[in-house]
C-alpha positions as CSV (number, residue, x, y, z in Angstrom):
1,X,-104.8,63.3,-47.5
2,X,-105.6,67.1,-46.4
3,X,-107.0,69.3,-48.5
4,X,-104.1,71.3,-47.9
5,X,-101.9,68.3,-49.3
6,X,-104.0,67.6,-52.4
7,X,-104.1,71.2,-53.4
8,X,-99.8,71.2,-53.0
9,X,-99.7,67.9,-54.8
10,X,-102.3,69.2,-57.9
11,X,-100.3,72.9,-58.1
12,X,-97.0,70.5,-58.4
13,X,-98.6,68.4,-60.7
14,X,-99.7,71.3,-63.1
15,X,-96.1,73.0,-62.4
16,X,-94.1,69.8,-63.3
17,X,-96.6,69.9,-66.4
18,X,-95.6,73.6,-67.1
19,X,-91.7,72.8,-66.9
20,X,-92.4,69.8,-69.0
21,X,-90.8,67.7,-66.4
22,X,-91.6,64.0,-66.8
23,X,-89.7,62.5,-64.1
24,X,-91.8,64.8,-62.0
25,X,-94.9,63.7,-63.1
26,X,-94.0,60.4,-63.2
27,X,-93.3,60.3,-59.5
28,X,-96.7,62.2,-59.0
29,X,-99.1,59.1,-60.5
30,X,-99.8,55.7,-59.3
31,X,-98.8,52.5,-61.0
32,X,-102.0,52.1,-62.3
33,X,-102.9,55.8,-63.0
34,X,-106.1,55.9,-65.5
35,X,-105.7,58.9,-68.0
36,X,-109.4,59.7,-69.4
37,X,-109.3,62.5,-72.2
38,X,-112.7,63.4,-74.1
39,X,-112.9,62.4,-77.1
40,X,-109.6,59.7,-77.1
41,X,-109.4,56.3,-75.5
42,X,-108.8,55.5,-72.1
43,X,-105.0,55.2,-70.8
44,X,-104.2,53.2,-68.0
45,X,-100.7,52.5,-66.2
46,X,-98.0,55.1,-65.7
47,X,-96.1,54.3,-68.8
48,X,-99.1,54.9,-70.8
49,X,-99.7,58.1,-69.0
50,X,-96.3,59.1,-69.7
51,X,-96.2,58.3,-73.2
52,X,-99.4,60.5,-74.1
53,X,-97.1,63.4,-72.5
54,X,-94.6,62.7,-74.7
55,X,-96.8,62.6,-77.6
56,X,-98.9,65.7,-76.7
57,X,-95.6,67.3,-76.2
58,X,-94.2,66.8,-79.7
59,X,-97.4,67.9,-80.8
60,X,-98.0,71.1,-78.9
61,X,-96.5,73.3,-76.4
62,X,-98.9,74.1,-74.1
63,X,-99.3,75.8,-70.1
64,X,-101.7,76.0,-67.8
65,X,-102.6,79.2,-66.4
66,X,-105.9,80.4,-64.4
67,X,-105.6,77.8,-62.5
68,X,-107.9,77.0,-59.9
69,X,-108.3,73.7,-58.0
70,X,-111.2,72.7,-55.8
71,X,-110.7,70.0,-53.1
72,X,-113.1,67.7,-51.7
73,X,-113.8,67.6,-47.8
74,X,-112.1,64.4,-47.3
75,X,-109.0,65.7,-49.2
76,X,-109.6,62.3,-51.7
77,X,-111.0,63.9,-55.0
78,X,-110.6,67.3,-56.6
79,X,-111.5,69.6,-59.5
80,X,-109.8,72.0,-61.3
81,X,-110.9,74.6,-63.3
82,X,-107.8,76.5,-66.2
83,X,-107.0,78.0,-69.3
84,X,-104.5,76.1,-71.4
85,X,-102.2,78.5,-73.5
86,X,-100.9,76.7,-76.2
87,X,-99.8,76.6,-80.1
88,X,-99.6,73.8,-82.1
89,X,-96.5,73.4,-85.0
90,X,-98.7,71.9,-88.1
91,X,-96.2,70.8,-90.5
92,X,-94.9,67.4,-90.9
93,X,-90.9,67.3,-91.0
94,X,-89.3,64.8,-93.2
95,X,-88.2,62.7,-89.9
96,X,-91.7,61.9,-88.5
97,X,-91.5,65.0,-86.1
98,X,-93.5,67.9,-86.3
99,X,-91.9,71.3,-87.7
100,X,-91.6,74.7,-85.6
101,X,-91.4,77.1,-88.6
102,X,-95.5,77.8,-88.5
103,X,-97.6,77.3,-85.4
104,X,-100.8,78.9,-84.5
105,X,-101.8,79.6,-80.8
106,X,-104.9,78.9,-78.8
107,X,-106.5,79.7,-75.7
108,X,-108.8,76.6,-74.5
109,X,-110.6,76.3,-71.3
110,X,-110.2,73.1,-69.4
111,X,-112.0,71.3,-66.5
112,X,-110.2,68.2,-64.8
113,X,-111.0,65.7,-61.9
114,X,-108.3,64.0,-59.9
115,X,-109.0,60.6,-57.6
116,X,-106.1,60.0,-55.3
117,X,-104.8,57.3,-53.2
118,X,-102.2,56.9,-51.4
119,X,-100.8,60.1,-52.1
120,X,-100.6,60.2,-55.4
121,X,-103.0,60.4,-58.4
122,X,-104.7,57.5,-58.9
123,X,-107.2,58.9,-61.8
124,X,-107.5,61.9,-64.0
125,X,-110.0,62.7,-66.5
126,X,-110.0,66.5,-68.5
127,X,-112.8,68.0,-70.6
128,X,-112.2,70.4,-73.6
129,X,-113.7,71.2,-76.9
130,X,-111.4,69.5,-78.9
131,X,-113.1,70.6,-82.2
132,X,-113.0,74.2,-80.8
133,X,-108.8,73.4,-79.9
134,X,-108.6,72.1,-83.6
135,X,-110.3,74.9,-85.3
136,X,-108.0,77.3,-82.9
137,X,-104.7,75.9,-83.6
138,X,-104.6,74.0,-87.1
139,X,-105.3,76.0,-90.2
140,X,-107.2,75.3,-93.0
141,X,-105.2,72.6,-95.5
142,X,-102.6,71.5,-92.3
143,X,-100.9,68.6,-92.9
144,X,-101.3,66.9,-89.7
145,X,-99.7,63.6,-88.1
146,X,-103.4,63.3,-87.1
147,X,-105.3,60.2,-85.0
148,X,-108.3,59.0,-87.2
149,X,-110.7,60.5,-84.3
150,X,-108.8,63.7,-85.2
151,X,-109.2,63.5,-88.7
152,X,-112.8,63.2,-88.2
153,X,-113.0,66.5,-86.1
154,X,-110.5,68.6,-88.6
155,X,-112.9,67.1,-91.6
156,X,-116.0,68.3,-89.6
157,X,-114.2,71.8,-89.5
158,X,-113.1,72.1,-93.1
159,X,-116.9,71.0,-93.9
């Protein structure tokens, strides 16, 4: 792939991740995408990619602006560098599903890396301070549909 290509396909990537457009990003990843966040467990396949949207999703609305994306000479690997805008609704509805009546917002800084083949993403992996997105977005005494990995963090917040 071009340089010229990658940088088209990662600015529709982070677009179709703006519009919150699954079947978009869906299209955009291999079979056998691998999803690497810091701090969380290793996803791999396209349906696990898409359902750690969908979760993330229900948990916070977020954007990407600032974004800038760095390409590798052979058009195979890139970077990106953004800010991700976001707020997160704390309160637990009766139903399971989070509640938009209170929400806090954030501003987090972000660094990804893309692997593609083919031409699609075959590999992802993002870097934030997820303590520092925690601290940002959930207030003190949340009640939070939380991960034990992000009770840990909140707990190392409140302490």
């Amino acid at each position: 792939m071009t340089q010229t290509r990658l940088r088209a396909l990662l600015n529709t990537f982070f677009a179709a991740f703006n519009a919150g457009d699954t079947a978009q990003l869906s299209q955009l990843v291999t079979d056998d995408v691998v999803l690497d966040i810091n701090q969380e467990q290793r996803r791999v396949g396209r349906d696990a990619f898409l359902a750690f949207n969908a979760l993330m999703r229900q948990s916070f609305k977020e954007r990407v602006c600032s974004l800038r994306i760095h390409v590798s000479e052979d058009g195979m690997r890139a970077g990106a560098e953004y800010k991700v805008s976001g707020s997160c609704a704390f309160n637990l509805g009766e139903n399971g599903a989070w509640s938009s009546s209170a929400q806090e917002r954030y501003l987090l800084s972000v660094g990804s890396f893309f692997e593609l083949r083919g031409n699609r993403i075959a590999r992802m992996t993002a870097y934030y301070n997820e303590v520092d997105r925690i601290a940002r977005a959930v207030p003190p005494g949340a009640q939070l549909p939380q991960s034990a990995r992000l009770k840990q963090f909140a707990n190392q917040i409140a302490a």
